[in-house]
Structures are given as C-alpha cells and as structure tokens.
C-alpha positions, -999 to 999 in steps of 0.1 A, spaced: 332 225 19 307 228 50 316 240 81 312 214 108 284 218 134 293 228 168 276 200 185 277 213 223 268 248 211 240 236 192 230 214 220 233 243 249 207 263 221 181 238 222 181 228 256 175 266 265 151 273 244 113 275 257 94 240 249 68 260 228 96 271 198 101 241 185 76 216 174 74 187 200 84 156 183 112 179 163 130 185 197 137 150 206 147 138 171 172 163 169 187 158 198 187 124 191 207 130 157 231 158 174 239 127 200 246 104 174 267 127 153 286 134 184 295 94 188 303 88 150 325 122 153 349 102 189 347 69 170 361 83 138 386 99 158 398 69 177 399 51 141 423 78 125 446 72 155 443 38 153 453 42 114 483 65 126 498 40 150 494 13 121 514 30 99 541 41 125 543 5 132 546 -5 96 570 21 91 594 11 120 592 -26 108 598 -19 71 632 1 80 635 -27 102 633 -50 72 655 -31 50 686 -29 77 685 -72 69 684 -69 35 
C-alpha cells in the first residue's frame, strides 16, 4: 500500500523553491493536481460521514422495526 502524500507539505516545498528548479509549465500543473487531490481527499471525507450517519440511521430504525414485530 502507498503512503498518502502530504499535500500542504508538498505544497509549502514547491512554493519555496526558486522558479528556476522546476520546469515552468511543470510548476503550475502540479500545483494544479496537488489542489485537486486536496478537494477529492474533503469531498470523500464528507461522503464517508455521510455513509456513517446513513447507517446509524438505518440501524436505529431497524431496532426500531423489530421492537413492533
């Protein structure tokens, strides 16, 4: 398994490093992917707790169910 990237640590590296060690269009672009990695990492959060609620809330209505049945 791969060790996840540490997004702001990899983001506080490029932004301090001199213009001239990276290859100018290669700069942008990955910051451009780091930032997007970032978003799909918070919406994939927010949809596993919305997952976890959804099954509390199915749980708590099926022992619901059974006490009428």
């Amino acid at each position: 398994m791969m060790k996840p990237i540490n997004i702001k640590s990899m983001l506080a590296m490029i932004k301090d490093e001199p213009e001239d060690k990276y290859i100018p269009v290669l700069k942008p672009v990955l910051l451009q992917a780091l930032a997007e990695i970032k978003q799909l990492r918070r919406k994939n959060s927010q949809l596993g707790a919305k997952a976890a609620r959804y099954r509390r809330e199915k749980e708590k209505l099926e022992d619901a169910l059974a006490m009428y049945q």
